[in-house]
C-alpha positions in Angstrom: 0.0 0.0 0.0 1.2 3.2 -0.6 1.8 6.2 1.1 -1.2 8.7 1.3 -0.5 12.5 -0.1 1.2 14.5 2.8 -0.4 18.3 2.1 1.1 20.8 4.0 -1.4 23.8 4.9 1.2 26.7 4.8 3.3 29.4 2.4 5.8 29.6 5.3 9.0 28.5 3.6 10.4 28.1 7.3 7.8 25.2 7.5 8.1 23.8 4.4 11.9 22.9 4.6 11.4 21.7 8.0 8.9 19.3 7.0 11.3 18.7 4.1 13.8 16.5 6.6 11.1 14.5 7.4 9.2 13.7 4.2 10.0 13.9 0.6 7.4 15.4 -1.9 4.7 17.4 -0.6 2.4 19.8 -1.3 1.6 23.3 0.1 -1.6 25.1 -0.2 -2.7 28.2 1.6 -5.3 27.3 4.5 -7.1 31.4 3.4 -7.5 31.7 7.6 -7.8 34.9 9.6 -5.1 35.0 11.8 -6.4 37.6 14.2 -6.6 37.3 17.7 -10.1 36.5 19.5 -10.8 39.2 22.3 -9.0 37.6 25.6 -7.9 34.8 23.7 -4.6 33.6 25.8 -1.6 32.9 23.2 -1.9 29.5 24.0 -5.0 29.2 22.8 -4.6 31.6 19.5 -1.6 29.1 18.3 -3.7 25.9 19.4 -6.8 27.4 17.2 -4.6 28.7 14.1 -3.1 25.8 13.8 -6.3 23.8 14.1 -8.1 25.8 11.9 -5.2 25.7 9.1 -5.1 22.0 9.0 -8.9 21.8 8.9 -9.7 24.3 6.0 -7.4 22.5 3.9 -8.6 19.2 4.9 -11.8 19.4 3.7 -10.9 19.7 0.3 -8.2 16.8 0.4 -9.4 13.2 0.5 -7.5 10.2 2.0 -4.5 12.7 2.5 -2.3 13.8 6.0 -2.9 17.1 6.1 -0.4 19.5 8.6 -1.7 22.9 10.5 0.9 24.6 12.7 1.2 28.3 14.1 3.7 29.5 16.1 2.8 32.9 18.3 5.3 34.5 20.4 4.2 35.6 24.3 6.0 38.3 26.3 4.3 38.3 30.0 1.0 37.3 27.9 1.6 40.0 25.0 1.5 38.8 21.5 4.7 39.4 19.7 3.9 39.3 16.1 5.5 39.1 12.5 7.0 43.0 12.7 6.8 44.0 8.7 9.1 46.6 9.0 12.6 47.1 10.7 11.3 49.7 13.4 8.8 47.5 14.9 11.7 45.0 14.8 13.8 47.2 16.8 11.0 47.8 19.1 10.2 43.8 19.7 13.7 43.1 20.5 14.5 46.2 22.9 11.2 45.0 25.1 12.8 41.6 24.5 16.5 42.2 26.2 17.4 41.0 29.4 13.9 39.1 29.2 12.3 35.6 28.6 9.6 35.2 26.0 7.4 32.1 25.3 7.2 30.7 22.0 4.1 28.2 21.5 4.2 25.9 18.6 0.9 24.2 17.4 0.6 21.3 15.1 -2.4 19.5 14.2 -2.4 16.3 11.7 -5.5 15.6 9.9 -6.1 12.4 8.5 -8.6 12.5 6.3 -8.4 8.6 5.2 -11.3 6.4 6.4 -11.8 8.0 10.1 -8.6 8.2 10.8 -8.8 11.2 12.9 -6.9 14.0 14.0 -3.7 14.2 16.4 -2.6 17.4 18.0 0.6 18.7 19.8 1.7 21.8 21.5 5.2 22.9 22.1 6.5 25.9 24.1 10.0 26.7 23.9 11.5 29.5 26.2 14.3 32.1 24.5 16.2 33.9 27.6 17.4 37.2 25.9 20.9 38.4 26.7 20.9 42.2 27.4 20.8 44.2 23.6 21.9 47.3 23.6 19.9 49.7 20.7 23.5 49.2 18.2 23.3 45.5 18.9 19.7 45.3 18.0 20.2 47.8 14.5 23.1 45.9 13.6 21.4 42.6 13.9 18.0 43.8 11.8 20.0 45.3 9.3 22.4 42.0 8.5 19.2 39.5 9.4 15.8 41.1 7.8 13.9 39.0 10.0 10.7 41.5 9.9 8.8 37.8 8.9 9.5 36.2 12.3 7.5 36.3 15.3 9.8 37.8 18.0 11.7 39.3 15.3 14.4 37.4 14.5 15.7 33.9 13.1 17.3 31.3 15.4 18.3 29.5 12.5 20.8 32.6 11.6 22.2 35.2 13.8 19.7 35.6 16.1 21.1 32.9 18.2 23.7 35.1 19.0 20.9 37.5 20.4 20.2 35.0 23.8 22.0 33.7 27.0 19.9 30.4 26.3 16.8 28.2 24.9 14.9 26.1 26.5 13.2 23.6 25.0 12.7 19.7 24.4 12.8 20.4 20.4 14.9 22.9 18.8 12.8 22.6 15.3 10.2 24.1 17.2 11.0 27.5 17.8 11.8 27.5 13.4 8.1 27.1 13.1 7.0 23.1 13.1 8.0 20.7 15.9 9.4 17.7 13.9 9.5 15.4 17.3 6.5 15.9 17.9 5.2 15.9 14.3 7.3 12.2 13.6 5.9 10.8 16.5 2.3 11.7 14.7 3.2 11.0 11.0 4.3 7.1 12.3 1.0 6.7 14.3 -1.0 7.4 11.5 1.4 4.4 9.8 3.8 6.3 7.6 7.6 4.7 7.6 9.7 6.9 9.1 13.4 6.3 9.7 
């Protein structure tokens, strides 16, 4: 028997090279979901929903396929640190950011749309301990990085490492945007051969 379709409900290209260690050949389609925040909705629960909702809307329209949801939302003392779209608001995450810790929840959801096979989800919070930044710090790491397309503002997969005094977490793929651990774990329960 062979494999069934493994679909991807994302653009992020941080997402789709993750899953890309795990599986090969895939396909990506936009889940079209409203990403706004629910009034009093705790960032646990916005990345739990996002991600639920993502692999959901793209389910529906994908028959006897696995079908991947994840969000990722970034919470200082409870505060939703977004994508910043522009260096300034960069800046400004990373200065509230120094000398600080800051939460980063990971949802995944796996829908398997074969025969009632059910969905599987997983939540992941990794804590980033900032080092102190200093304003040049943070301007010289914007400008070299660009990360104004990360939550948190910058890209632990770059430079920003250099921008902490540690991480703390059970799975580094996490804070990139997809916990692969986790999402294994669920791709080999719903019987596909992984290594």
């Amino acid at each position: 028997m062979s494999a069934p379709p493994i679909v991807l409900a994302s653009t992020s290209r941080y997402r789709a090279e993750l899953l890309g260690r795990l599986v090969d050949g895939f396909d990506r389609v936009a889940p079209g979901v409203d990403e706004d925040a629910r009034c009093d909705e705790s960032p646990r629960d916005l990345a739990t929903r996002l991600a639920a909702a993502k692999a959901d809307a793209v389910a529906r329209d994908r028959p006897d396929s696995l079908v991947i949801g994840s969000d990722q939302v970034a919470d200082l003392d409870g505060r939703v640190l977004g994508k910043p779209g522009d260096v300034a608001t960069a800046c400004t995450q990373l200065a509230a950011c120094s000398g600080r810790t800051v939460r980063f929840l990971t949802a995944v959801r796996l829908v398997d749309t074969r025969h009632g096979g059910g969905v599987r989800d997983h939540l992941d919070e990794t804590r980033v301990v900032f080092r102190t930044l200093d304003a040049a710090t943070i301007a010289r790491y914007v400008e070299r990085e660009r990360p104004l397309d990360c939550a948190g503002s910058f890209k632990v997969e770059g430079l920003g490492i250099a921008l902490f005094e540690r991480v703390e977490t059970q799975d580094p793929t996490a804070l990139v945007g997809l916990p692969l651990v986790a999402l294994a774990a669920m791709l080999r329960s719903a019987g596909l051969a992984l290594p």
